[in-house]
C-alpha positions in Angstrom: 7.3 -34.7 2.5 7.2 -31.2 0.8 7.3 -29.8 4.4 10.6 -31.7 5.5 12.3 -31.4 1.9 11.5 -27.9 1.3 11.4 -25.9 4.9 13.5 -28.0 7.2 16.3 -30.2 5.9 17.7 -27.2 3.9 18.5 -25.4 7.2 21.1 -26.2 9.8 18.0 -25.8 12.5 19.2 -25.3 16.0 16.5 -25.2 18.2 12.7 -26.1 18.5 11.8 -22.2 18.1 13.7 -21.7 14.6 12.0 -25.2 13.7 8.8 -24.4 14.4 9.1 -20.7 12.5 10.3 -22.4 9.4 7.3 -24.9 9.8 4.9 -22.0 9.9 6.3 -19.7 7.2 6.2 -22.6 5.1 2.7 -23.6 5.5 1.7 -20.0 5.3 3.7 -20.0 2.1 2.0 -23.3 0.5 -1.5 -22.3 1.5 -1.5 -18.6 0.9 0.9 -17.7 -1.9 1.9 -20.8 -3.7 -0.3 -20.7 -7.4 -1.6 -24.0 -8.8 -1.8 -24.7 -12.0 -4.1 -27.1 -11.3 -6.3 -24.4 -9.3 -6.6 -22.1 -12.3 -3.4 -20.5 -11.0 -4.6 -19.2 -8.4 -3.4 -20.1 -4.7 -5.3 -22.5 -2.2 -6.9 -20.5 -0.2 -8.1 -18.6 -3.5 -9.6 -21.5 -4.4 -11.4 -22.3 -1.3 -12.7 -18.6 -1.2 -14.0 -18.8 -4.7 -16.0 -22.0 -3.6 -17.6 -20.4 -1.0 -18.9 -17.7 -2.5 
């Protein structure tokens, strides 16, 4: 729902192309640079790194 609300109904989209950029900026967004509060503020893929380790 976050991607629809937040990366595509915003937009007058035209075409499948422009759609499917949006879609990926926005899940490169929410995965790589969004912080979490819940995550110790620090992004997803932070997270998931720090677990590895």
């Amino acid at each position: 729902s976050h991607l629809k609300a937040e990366a595509l109904y915003p937009y007058d989209i035209r075409s499948i192309e422009e759609a499917q950029q949006r879609i990926e900026a926005f899940i490169q967004f929410y995965n790589e640079e969004r912080i979490q509060l819940k995550l110790n503020k620090l992004t997803p893929i932070e997270y998931r790194r720090q677990l590895a380790v």
